[in-house]
Structure formats: structure tokens, C-alpha cells
N, C-alpha and C positions, 0 to 999 in steps of 0.2 A: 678442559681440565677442571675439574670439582674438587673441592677438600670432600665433601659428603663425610665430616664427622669424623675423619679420620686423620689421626694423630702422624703420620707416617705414610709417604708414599713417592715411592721410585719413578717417573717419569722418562719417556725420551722421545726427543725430538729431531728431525732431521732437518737440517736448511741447509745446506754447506758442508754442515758440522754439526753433531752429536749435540744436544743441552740434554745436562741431568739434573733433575727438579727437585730438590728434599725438604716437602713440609715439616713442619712444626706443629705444635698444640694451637699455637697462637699466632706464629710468623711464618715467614715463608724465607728457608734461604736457596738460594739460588745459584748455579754455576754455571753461568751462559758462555759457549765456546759458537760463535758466529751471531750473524745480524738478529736472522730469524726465530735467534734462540731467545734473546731478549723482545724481542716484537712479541716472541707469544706469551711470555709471562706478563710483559705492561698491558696484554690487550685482559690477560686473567684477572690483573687487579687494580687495572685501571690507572697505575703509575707510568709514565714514558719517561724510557733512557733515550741518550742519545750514545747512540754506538758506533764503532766504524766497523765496515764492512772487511770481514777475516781476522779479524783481531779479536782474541779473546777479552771478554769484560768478566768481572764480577760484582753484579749487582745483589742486596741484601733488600728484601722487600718484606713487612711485617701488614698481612693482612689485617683485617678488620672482624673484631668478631659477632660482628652484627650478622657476616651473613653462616653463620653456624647455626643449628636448629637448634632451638631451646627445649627444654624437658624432654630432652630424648625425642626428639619429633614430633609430640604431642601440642606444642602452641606454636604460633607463629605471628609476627604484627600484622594488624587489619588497618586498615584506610578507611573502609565503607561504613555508611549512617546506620548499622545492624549489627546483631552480635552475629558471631560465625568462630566457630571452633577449627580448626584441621586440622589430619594426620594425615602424613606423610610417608614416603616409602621406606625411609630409614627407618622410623617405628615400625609400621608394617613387617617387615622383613625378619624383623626380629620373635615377632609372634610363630603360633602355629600355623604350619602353611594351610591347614582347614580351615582356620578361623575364619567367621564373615564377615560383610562391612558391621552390623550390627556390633559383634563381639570386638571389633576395631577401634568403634567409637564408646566403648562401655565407659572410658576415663572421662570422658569432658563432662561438664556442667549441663546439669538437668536431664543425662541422660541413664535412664533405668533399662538395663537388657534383662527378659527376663526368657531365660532358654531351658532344655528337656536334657541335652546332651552335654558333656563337656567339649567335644570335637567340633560343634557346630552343624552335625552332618543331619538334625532332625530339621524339618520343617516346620515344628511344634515351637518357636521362638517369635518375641515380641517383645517391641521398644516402645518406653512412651519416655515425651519430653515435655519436660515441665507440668507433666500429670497428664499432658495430652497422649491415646495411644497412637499404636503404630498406624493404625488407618487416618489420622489426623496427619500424616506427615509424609509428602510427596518426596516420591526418590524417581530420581535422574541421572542419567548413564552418558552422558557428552551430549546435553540436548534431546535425548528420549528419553521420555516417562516411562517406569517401569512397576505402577503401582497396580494390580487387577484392578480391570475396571467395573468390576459387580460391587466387590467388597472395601474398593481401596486400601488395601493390604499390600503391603513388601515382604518379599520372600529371600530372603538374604542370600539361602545357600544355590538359589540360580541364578541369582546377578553374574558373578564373574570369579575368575581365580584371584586368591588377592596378590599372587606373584604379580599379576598385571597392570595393578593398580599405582599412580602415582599419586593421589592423593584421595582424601577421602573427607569432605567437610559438610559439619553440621551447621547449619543457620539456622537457632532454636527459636527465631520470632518469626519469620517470616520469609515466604519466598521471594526469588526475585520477578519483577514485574514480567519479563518477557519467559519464563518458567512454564511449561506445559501440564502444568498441576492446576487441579480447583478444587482439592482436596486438606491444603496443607495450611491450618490452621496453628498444627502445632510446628512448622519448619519446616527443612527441607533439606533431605539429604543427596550432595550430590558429590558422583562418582566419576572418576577421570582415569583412560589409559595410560599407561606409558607413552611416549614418542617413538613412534618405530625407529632403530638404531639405524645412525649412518653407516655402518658395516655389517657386511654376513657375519651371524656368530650364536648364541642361543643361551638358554639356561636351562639346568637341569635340574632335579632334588627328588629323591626319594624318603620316604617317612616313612617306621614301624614304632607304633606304639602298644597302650595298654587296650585293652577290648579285643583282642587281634586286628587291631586297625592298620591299614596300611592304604600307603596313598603316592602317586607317579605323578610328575610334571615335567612338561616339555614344552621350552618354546624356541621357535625357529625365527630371527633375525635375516631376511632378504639384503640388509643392508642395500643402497643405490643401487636399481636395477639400470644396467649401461648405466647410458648417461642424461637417460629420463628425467631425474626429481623423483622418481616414485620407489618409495623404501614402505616395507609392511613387517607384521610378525605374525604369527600363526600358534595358538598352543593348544594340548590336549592335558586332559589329567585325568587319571583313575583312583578313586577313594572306594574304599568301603570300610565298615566298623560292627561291631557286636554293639548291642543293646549292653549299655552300663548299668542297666537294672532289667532285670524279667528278659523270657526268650525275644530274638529278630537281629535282622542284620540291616544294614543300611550300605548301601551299595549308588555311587554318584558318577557320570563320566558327563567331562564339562569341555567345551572347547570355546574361545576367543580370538579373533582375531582383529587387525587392526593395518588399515591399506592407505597410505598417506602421499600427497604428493602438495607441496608446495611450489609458489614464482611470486617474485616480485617482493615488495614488502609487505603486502595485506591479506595477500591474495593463497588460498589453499581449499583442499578438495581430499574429504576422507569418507571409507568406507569402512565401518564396523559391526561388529557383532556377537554375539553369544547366542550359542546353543546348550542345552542342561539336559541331562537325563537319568533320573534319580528314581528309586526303589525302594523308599524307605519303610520302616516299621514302629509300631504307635507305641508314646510311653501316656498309659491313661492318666487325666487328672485326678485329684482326689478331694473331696470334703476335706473339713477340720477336722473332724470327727476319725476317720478312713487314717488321718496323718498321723495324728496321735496316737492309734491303735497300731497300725502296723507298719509304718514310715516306708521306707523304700522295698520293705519286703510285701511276704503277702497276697493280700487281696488287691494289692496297689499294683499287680501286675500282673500281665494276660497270662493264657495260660503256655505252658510249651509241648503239651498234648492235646490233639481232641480227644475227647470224654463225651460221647454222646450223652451219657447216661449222668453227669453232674449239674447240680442245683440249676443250671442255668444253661442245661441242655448242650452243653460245647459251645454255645456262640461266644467265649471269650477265648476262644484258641486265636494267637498270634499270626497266625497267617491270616486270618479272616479282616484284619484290618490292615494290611499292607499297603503302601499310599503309592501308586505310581504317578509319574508326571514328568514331561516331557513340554520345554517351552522355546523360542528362538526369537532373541530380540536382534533387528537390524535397524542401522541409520546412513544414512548419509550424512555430511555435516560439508558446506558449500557454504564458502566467506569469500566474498569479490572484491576487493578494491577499485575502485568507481572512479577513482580520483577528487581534484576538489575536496576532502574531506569526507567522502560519502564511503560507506562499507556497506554492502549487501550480504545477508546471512539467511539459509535457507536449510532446514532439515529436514529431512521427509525423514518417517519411521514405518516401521509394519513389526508386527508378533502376530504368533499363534502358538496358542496353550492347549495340551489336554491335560489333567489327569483325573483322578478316581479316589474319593474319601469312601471307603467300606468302612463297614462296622457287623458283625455278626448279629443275630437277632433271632425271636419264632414268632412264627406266624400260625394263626389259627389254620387248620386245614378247611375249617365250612366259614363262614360268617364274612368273607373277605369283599372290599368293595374297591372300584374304581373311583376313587372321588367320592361323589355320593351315589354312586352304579354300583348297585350288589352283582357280583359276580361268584361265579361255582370253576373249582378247577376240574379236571381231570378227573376221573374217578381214581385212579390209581392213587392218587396224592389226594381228593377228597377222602379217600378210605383211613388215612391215617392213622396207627392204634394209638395213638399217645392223642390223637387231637389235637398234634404242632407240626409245625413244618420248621427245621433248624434251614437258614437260610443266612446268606451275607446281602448286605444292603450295599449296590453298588451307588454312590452317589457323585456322578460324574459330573466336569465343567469342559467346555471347547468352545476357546473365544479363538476372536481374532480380533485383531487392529492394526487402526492403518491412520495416520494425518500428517500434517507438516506446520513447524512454525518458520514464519519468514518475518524478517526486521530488516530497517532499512536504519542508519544509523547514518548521523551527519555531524559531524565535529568542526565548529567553529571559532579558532581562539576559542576564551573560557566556556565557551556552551557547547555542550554535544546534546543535540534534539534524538529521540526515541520514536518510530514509531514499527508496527507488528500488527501481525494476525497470527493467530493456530487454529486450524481445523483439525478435529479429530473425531473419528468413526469405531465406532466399537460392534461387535456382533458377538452375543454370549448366549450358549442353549444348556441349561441346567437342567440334568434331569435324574431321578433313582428306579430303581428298577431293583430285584433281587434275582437272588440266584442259589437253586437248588444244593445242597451242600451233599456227597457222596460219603460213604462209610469210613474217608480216612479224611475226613472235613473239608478236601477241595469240592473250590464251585467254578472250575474252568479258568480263564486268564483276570487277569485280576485289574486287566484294565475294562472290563466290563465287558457287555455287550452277549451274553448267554441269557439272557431273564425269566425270570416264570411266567408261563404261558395262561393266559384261560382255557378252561372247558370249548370255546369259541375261537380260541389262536390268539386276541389278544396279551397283550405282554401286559402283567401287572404293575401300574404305577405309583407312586410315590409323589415325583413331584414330574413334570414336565414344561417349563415354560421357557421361553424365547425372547432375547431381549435386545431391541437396537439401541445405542448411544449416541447421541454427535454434540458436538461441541463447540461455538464460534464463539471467539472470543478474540474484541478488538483491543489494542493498547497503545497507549502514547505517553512518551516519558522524558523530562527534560532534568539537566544536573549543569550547574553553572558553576563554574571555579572560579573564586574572588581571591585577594591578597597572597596573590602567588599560591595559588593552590591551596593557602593556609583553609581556606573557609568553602565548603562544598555543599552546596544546596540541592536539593533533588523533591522532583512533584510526580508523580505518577496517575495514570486513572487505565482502569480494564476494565469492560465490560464483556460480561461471562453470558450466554445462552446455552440453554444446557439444557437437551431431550431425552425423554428416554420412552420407545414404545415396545410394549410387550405383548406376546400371546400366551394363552393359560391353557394346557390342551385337557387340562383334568376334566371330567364330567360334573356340573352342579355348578361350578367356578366362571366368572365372569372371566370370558374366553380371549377381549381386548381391553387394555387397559394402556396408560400415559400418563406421563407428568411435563410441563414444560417450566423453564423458570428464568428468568433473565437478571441479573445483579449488578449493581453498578460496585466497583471497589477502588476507590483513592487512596491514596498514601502521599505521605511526604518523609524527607529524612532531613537531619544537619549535623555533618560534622565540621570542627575548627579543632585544628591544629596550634594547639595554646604558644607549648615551644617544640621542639624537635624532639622532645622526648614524652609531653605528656598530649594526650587529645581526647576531648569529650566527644559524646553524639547522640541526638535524639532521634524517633522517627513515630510515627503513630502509622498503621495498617490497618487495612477491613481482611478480611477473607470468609468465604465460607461451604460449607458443604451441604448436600440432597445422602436422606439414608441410603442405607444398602440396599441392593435392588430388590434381594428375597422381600423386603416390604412390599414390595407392588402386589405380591400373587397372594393366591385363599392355598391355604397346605390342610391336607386331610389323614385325616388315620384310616389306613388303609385296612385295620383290622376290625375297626368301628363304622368307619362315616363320616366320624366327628368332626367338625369343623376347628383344627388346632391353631389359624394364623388366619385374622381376616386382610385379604391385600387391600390395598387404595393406592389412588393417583393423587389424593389431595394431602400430600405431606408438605407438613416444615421444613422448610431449609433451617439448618446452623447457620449462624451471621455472629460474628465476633468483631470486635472492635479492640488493637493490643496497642499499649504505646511501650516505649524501650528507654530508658537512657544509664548512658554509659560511658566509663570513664577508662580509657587504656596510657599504660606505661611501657617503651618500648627504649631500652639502649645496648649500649655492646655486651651487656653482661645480664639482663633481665628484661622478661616481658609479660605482661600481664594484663588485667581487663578487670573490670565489677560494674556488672550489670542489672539497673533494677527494672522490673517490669512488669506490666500487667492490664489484664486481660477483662475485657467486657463480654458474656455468651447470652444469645437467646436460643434455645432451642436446641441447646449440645444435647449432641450423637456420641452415646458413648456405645463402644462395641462388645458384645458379648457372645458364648455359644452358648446353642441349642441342640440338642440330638435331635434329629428329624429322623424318625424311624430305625432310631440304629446306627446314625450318620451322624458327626459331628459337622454343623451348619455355624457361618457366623452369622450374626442378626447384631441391631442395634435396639437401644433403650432412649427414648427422648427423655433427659435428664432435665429440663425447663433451662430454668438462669441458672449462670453459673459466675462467679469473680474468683478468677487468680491470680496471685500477687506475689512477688518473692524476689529473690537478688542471686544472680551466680556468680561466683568470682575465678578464677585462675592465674595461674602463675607459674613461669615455668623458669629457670638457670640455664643460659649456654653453658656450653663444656670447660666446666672447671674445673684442672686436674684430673680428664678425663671421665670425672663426676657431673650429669645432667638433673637435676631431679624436677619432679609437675606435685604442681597441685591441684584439683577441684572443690566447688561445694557448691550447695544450693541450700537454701533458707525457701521453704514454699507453704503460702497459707491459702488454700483451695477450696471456696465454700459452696453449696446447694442454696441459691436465691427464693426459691417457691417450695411448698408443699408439690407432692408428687401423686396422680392419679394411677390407684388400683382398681381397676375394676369400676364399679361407683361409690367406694370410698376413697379418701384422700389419707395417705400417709403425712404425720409432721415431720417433713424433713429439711423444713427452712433452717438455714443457717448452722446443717450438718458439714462436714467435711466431704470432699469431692472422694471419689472411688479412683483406686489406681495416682496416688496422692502423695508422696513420701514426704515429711514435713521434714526430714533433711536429710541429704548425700554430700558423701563427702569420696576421693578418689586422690590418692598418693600414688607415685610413679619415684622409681630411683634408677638410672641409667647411667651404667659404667662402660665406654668404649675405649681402648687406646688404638683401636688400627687394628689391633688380632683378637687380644684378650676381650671379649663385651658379655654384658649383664643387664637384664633389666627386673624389675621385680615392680607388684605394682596391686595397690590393697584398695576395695572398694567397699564401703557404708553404705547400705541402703535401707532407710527409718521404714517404720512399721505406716503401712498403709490400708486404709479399710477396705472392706469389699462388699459392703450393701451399704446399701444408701442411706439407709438407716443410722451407719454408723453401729453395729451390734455385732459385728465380726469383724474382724479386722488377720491382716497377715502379720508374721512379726519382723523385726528388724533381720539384717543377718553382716556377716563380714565373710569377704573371701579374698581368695589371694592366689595370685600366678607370679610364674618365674621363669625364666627363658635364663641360660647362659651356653655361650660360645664360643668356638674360635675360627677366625676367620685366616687363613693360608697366603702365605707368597702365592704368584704365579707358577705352575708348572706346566712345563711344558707348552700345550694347544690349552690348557684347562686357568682359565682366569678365577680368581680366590676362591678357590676350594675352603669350603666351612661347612663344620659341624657343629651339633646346635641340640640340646635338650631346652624342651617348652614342659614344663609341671604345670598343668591346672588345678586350680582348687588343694592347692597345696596342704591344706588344714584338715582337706577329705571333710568340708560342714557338708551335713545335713539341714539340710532345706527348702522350704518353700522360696520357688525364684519369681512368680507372677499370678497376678490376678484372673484364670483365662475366662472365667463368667460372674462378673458382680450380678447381684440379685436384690431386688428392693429391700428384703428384710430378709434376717436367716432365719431367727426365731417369730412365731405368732405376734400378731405389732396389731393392738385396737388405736383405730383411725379416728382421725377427725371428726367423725359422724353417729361415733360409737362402737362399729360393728368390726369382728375380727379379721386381718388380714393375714391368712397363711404364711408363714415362714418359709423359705424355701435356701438351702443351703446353696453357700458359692462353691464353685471346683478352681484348682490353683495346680500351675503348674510346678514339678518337684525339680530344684536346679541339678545338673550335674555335679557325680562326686567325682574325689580323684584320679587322674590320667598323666601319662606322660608320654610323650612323643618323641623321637630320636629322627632327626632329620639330616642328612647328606648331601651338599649342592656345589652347583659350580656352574661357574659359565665358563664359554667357547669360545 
């Protein structure tokens, strides 16, 4: 039995004899008719009666409202020498069931979501924290990594349904030591299922909102199979939505599951996983220039006819960029109790991804080349009267992986010793190809694989190269508890090996290529617990990251020759150095944190796109030194008078240490502002529940941040706002709280720019260090979603 937030709830129990339980806001009272009745409320809050057996008592027990969630389920007390945000299912629940983890954690400290859709349902969304982006920041699903391993990128809306999520926490300094990430400079988010229920039973919700959007979920509760130990759940969901701006639809079907069996007291053994299979359609980005001209309308969006015969020959017709993708993450998760103090924890993982980034284009019909191999097509398509060929660029990815981290874990009185390994394997074959476009603009399935042929049967390429990954990386980690736990000390070290060998199958192109690198990374933390209600903590960490892999290969224009990307194996790693310290307040009525921190970089990787022939490609920029520095705070209310309210902010001063190479001149950009930078956010949350009647509402600030490194363009600030209210049902019948629920996005309906998706050294022409002029080259930015509302219907069984 749980309060979970809620002001009122009927109870009963059987032992003998009937007990009926009636919360309070704040107390608990109680009418126990037999032993068992009182047994299980002292075991709820920890008071023991003494009762006689068959005789009724009445005991009056006023819980504690520590264990109530504060700001609406947005904060919670931390123990650990790091900052670390969570949200929780209560919050969760109350959102739109589309929403994704990104869009979940948009309130806490240092974190900036910057998205295409309001529903979530685009894949065109990205998070940076503390100015670091979302490739800076490794995400894990109970123990698997779920970041692409080409790009180091999180893809929100195939993680999981968020009905299945039990919580969802940001650690915005750093991962934890035994973490299967070597990517996550900027933190690390991680994601955790529900518990599969002790009884058969399920949940249900259907959603129709604004865009014709409509969206099904179902999850099935096995409850105890016999008398096993082994209980799972199982769920399916169906989404699709209209394009909130310019023609396409977005169409997602997602399943989860979760297969658990526990013994002993240490001792458990689960199987989980997600599969995603999604169809979505492009919202393009846009220049400054492009925004201020024709903001969401326009030329800021694809077309919803082919037009052979317009400016740009049909390749911006809507279906030509449709993104299909199909991913399936599995794990095991294997914890043994050894005895002695020793715990054994062991997880294997495996994925496998396809999908397909198109983009419409023309191609010359004569002049065309493999690589740097001139090639002739066909005569029928060499004949061309126009001298173009309308074509879609199919630019496809099909990885796999597969590793395990295993830790061995010994608790001795005040020491628990750490030690671990993770192997991990990756296999990624990126390649583009196009594809012939017909009189009504299709060019056959849209997950590729039709392409244009040569004069000679060859299939014309783009890009084609191959890429292995592995990963070993040792760890050992000790944490000593002194003065009764007040004072907790922790030392850390990993040492990270990290390969990657590729082949290049273009013609002209250096056909084998590698990178190897090996990193040593220590850390230490300290926290003390001053008195019970207030505790500091410091900690200092290394971490670092290798570019993106498209750096390895030579990319060519297939309508030139030209050599547009020279690859190498001789890259910089990112190496950071960040320390933290922090002060949290935690008692029966508030809890909160402020945290200052900051960051040492050689060598930051910042991420940005590229069109490669038509195809939106991510790529990275070596940005030199970089120092970030700033303070987050929060604070959140238990339930007072049904009233929860949060607060967020961030304070961040983010600078460019070095001048920046263009070319063979040098841009002055020492002691510019960092790109993707908000020098402050701030995030308000108000949460009203009594048990039926709930509300939440919840406002976000995020400051104007630049987008070339320059410093000469910059995004501007914006404010938005969501609103969820509800009511949640008695029991009827077989049907457990039946509740209905409006989610308002973007309640204000702004218009805006939500993110950076390609900073660029300079926008406008910038004379260099040396004298000579460096071309300007404009940023693209993603436009955030306008207003939506969603009408949701759920219940459990």
C-alpha cells in the first residue's frame, strides 16, 4: 500500500477480518478489525501496535511527509557525491502519453530540449545539458546503452512508452563509474521500467488530439506465474499524427516488455526490451533569414505536390524525405548474491537498427562520377531533355550491437570495494545511393534499396563505408562510510580502449582506415551529511569522447568528383576535466539542491549537420578549448493543501579558449561564447492533486544562445508553457481509476526557434587573423512546436 500523492484512498484487507484504511493529506487514519489488519498498516509506516487477536482495535497513525514527492514528482532527496535530477511516475503520468524521456526532463536544471513537433512523435529533437549537446550525453535503459554508436546521439521517441517508465534521472556532471557510456561528458541519462506487478491486470489509454493525432496503449500484467517468482508485463502502442506545419504524417508502433523473477534477498534475473517502428516525415530547418521571412509558413516547408516543373524541379515534395526506422533493444540484467557481502551483476545487451534519411535532389544526367570514377548512365536517362535527373537520395544506416558489463561488488562494514569490465561491439555500414523518381514523384520503398544503376550495372554511390567498434574498458571503485554514514568518501578509476576499423568502398578513397585510443579516467566524490536535513558534496571527473565516425571516411560529389570531406584516423579525442560542489536541503516539507560547476575541455566535439548530397548527415566541428562554468539550483514543496509547486535555474558562463582554424586562416574566437550556450533557464512547475481533481502547469525560459562561433548570430530567447488537467475515478467495476486527462502544449501557440541544429564558424564574411576573408556561412535551427491538445482516456484492470 502507497499513498502515491494521493489525498484519499479506500483500502481493504483480509486477515480474519475486513481492515478499511482512509488516508489523509497528511495522516493516516485507520480502522483495524483483526490482527492482520494492524500488522499491515505498522508494517506501512513503520509504527507497531500491539493487538489481540479477534478483537477489534483502532489505531490512528499520522504518517511522515517526507515520504510524499515534492514538486509534483519533479525533485527528490539525493545521498550521492553528484548532482542528479529525477522524475518520476507520478509526474510522468500526468503528461502526454507521446511525450519522451527528453520532453520529461525539459524542467530540471541545465536542461534545454529543443524539438520539431509538439507531440514528440518527430525524430528531429535534441537535448543539450549545461551547453553540452545531446551526443555529449549517454542514455541507459536498466544497464544498456542506448546512444547510436556512429553518431552518439539519443533518439527519445524509440526508447520506450513513457506509461512504462518508473522513473527517469538526469546526472548533469557525470556518469556513473560502472555506466557503459564513453561518450557522456555532459551526463547521463538514465531510464528504468516499472516492476512487473504482483497480479494479473493491465493498463489501458487511448488519446485523440489536435493534428488528427491519435495514439493506443496496452499493457498486460502476467502477475505471479504459478508459484514460480516469475511475473512480466508486455505492451503495444499505436501513434500517428499530421505534420503541425507543411504536408506528412508520422506514424510510430512501439512495444516493451519486461520479464522478472526474483529469490532470496539479492538475488534476481530479468529480461527486457523495446522494439520501435516509426515512419516519420521532415519538418526542414531554416536560416535567420528564411525565419524572419516566412516563419512557419512558406518556403519553410516541403511541398505537398510534386511539381516536376518548379524552381527546384519537385525534389522538395514531402514524401521524398520520409525517415523510416526500425530499432530493437534487448538486455538481460543478472545480480547474484554470493554471500559474505559479495553481489555479482552481469548484463549482456544486443540491438539492431535500420533506417533511411532521404532527401530529394538532381542530378546531372552526363558528368556523373563514382568517387573519383566518371561514369555514363543508361542512354535512356543519359538522354535527358532538361540535363537533370529528379532523384531521392536514399541515405541509409544498419548497425548492430552486442557487449556486457559485469561488476563484482563486495560490501564490508563501512567499505563496499567496486570492481567491473564492459565489452562492447558494434558493426555500422552507412551508405547513399539514389533513386529514380516516377511522373507522380515516387521512387519505390522508402526504406531504400531500388538505386540508380550505371551504363555498366553499377549502382551509383554517395557514400559507402563500413565500420567495426569495440570497447574494453576496465573499472575499480571504492566508497567508505565514516560517522555513521554521515561522511561518504568514494575514489574511482576506468580505463577506456576504444577501436574503431573501417572500409571505404568509394573509388579514389583510401579503402582502410582506423583509429585506436586508450584513456585513463579517475574521479573521486565527498559527501557529509552536516545534520539530517542539510548535506554538502564535491566530486571532480575526467571523461572523454573520439568524433563521429563519418570523420574517418573521404565523401565525394558524385556530380563533380570533388573531394567534399577529407577522412583520417589521426583524430583528437575530447578530454574534459569537471568538478561539482553542492549543497542540498531535504525535510518533511521541502527539498532542494544548488549546485556550482565547472568544466576543463581540450578538444570539444561539438556536433553539427551537413547535407551530404541531399541527405541530412550529422558531423562534428573541433571547437579547441573550451571552460564552462555556472551554478543550477532547484527546489521543489511536498503536498501542501494539495498544492506541489518546482522550481529550476541555471546561471552558465561558456567560453572558446583558442582561436579556431579555417582553412589556413585563423578566425579570432578566443574568449567568444560557447555555441548552444543559454547564459540562463529558468523552469516553474505548479501541481495540484487531491486524489481525483489534478492539475499541473509548468513554464520554461530559455536565454538567447549563439550559433557560430563567432559569436555574429545568435537564436533568441523564448518562453512556453504546458498544462495538463484531470480527473481521476473511483474504482468501477473490473476497471481500476478510470481517468480522464487534457495535456495543452505550448499553450501561448509562440512562435519559435526551439534549437541550434548546425552552428557554423561564422554567419557573415569574418577577416582572419592573417588578413584574408573567411566566408560566412549561415546556421539552420530547428522551429519548436505550436499549439496542440491531446484528450486522453485510461484505466487499469
Amino acid at each position: 500500500m502507497s499513498m502515491m500523492g494521493r489525498c484519499a484512498l479506500d483500502k481493504g484487507y483480509k486477515g480474519g477480518q475486513t481492515l478499511r484504511v482512509v488516508w489523509a493529506c497528511y495522516g493516516v487514519s485507520a480502522v483495524f478489525v483483526g490482527a492482520a489488519g494492524a500488522s499491515a498498516m505498522a508494517a506501512e509506516t513503520g509504527r507497531t501496535e500491539t493487538v489481540q487477536a479477534g478483537k477489534a482495535q483502532v489505531v490512528t497513525v499520522h504518517a511522515s511527509l517526507a515520504h510524499l514527492p515534492a514538486g509534483g514528482g519533479l525533485i527528490r532527496p539525493q545521498s550521492e557525491p553528484q548532482a542528479q535530477s529525477v522524475v518520476n511516475a507520478e509526474y510522468i503520468a500526468r503528461q502526454a502519453p507521446s511525450a519522451t524521456a527528453f520532453d520529461l526532463v525539459a524542467q530540471l536544471p541545465g536542461a534545454t530540449v529543443s524539438g520539431s513537433d509538439p507531440f514528440g512523435f518527430s525524430p528531429q529533437s535534441n537535448i543539450s545539458v549545461r551547453g553540452m549537446n545531446g551526443d555529449a550525453i549517454g542514455y541507459v535503459l536498466e544497464g544498456m546503452p542506448l546512444n547510436d554508436i556512429a553518431y552518439y546521439t539519443g533518439y527519445p521517441s524509440q526508447f520506450a512508452d513513457n506509461e512504462n517508465y518508473e522513473t527517469i534521472s538526469l546526472q548533469q556532471g557525470e556518469p556513473d563509474l560502472t555506466s557503459p557510456v564513453l561518450n557522456a561528458a555532459g551526463g547521463l541519462m538514465t531510464l528504468r521500467f516499472k516492476t512487473p506487478a504482483d497480479k494479473a491486470g493491465g493498463v489501458f489509454d487511448t488519446s485523440y488530439g489536435s493534428y488528427n493525432t491519435n495514439r493506443q496503449f496496452l499493457r498486460l500484467e502476467s502477475g505471479e506465474i504459478g508459484h514460480t517468482g516469475l511475473r512480466g508485463f508486455v505492451s503495444y502502442s499505436h501513434g500517428a499524427t499530421d505534420n503541425w506545419r507543411g504536408p506528412g504524417r508520422d506514424e510510430r508502433q512501439h512495444v516493451d516488455f519486461k520479464l522478472l523473477k526474483t529469490w532470496g534477498r539479492q538475488s534476481s534475473v530479468a529480461l527486457l526490451g523495446s522494439w520501435n517502428q516509426a515512419i516519420d516525415s521532415y519538418y526542414p530547418q531554416v536560416t535567420k533569414d528564411a525565419w524572419l521571412t516566412d516563419g512557419i509558413h512558406g518556403g519553410n516547408n516541403l511541398a505537398a505536390h510534386y511539381n516536376a516543373d518548379n524552381a527546384v524541379g519537385g525534389t522538395d515534395y514531402w514524401r521524398l524525405a520520409r525517415q523510416p526506422e526500425r530499432t530493437l533493444y534487448m538486455a538481460a540484467l543478472v545480480s547474484l548474491g554470493l554471500g559474505n557481502g559479495l553481489e555479482l551483476k552481469v548484463t549482456p545487451y544486443a540491438q539492431g537498427a535500420y533506417g533511411n534519411a532521404p532527401g530529394g535532389m538532381q542530378l546531372p544526367s552526363t558528368g556523373l562520377f563514382n568517387g573519383t570514377d566518371a561514369v555514363q548512365l543508361a542512354p535512356a536517362l543519359a538522354n535527358s531533355p532538361d540535363g537533370s535527373i529528379p532523384v531521392r537520395a536514399d541515405y541509409t544506416q544498419r548497425s548492430y550491437r552486442s557487449g556486457f558489463t559485469t561488476t563484482l561488488d563486495w560490501k564490508r562494514g563501512p567499505n563496499d570495494l567496486t570492481i567491473g569490465y564492459w565489452y562492447d561491439y558494434g558493426d555500422d555500414a552507412q551508405k547513399q545511393t539514389f533513386a529514380i523518381l516516377d511522373a507522380s514523384g515516387a521512387a519505390g520503398s522508402i526504406w531504400g534499396g531500388n538505386p540508380l544503376r550505371t551504363a555498366g550495372g553499377q549502382a551509383l554511390w554517395g557514400a559507402n563505408n563500413h565500420t567495426i567498434a569495440q570497447t574494453n574498458a576496465l573499472f575499480i571503485g571504492d566508497r567508505l562510510s565514516l560517522l555513521h554514514d554521515r561522511l561518504l568518501l568514494s575514489a574511482g578509476f576506468k580505463e577506456v580502449m576504444f577501436s574503431r576499423t573501417g572500409t571505404n568502398a568509394m573509388p579514389g578513397s583510401r579503402y582502410n582506415i582506423g583509429t585506436n585510443t586508450a584513456v585513463p579516467l579517475p574521479r573521486l566524490g565527498v559527501r557529509f551529511q552536516i545534520t539530517p536535513h542539510h548535506q554538502v558534496f564535491f566530486n571532480a571527473t575526467t571523461n572523454f569522447r573520439t568524433p563521429a565516425e563519418t570523420a574517418l571516411y573521404d565523401v565525394y560529389d558524385p556530380t563533380s568528383g570533388a573531394l567534399e570531406q577529407k577522412g583520417t584516423g589521426n583524430l583528437k579525442n575530447e578530454y574534459s576535466i569537471a568538478e561539482e560542489l553542492g549543497y542540498r536541503y531535504a525535510d518533511d516539507l521541502l527539498v532542494g539542491s544548488l549546485t556550482l560547476f565547472n568544466y576543463t575541455f581540450t578538444n570539444r566535439q561539438v556536433s553539427t549537420l551537413v547535407m551530404l548530397n541531399g541527405a541530412p548527415v550529422q558531423s562534428t566541428i573541433n571547437a579547441g578549448g573550451q571552460t564552462t562554468r555556472g551554478v543550477d539550483v532547484e527546489v521543489g514543496l511536498r503536498p501542501w493543501h494539495h498544492i506541489s509547486p518546482y522550481f529550476s535555474g541555471e546561471y552558465l558562463h561558456s567560453t572558446i579558449d583558442n582561436d579556431l582554424s579555417s582553412g589556413s586562416e585563423v578566425l579570432p574566437t578566443r574568449g567568444k561564447r560557447s555555441v548552444r550556450s543559454p547564459t540562463l533557464q529558468a523552469a516553474a512547475g505548479l501541481t495540484y492533486d487531491d486524489g481525483h481533481f489534478f492539475g499541473v502547469m509548468t513554464v520554461k525560459y530559455t536565454g538567447h544562445q549563439y550559433a557560430t562561433f563567432m559569436n555574429d548570430e545568435r537564436m533568441p530567447s523564448h518562453v512556453t508553457g504546458n498544462l495538463a488537467l484531470g480527473y481521476r475515478m473511483k474504482d468501477v467495476s473490473v476497471l481500476h481509476a478510470p481517468q480522464l486527462r487534457m495535456n495543452f502544449i505550448n499553450i501561448t501557440n509562440q512562435h519559435y526557434l526551439s534549437g541550434i541544429a548546425d552552428p557554423t564558424l561564422a554567419a557573415h564574411d569574418t577577416v582572419g587573423r592573417r588578413g584574408s576573408v573567411v566566408s560566412g556561412q549561415s546556421p539552420d535551427y530547428y522551429i519548436g512546436g505550436g499549439f496542440a491538445a491531446l484528450f486522453t482516456a485510461s484505466t487499469g484492470f
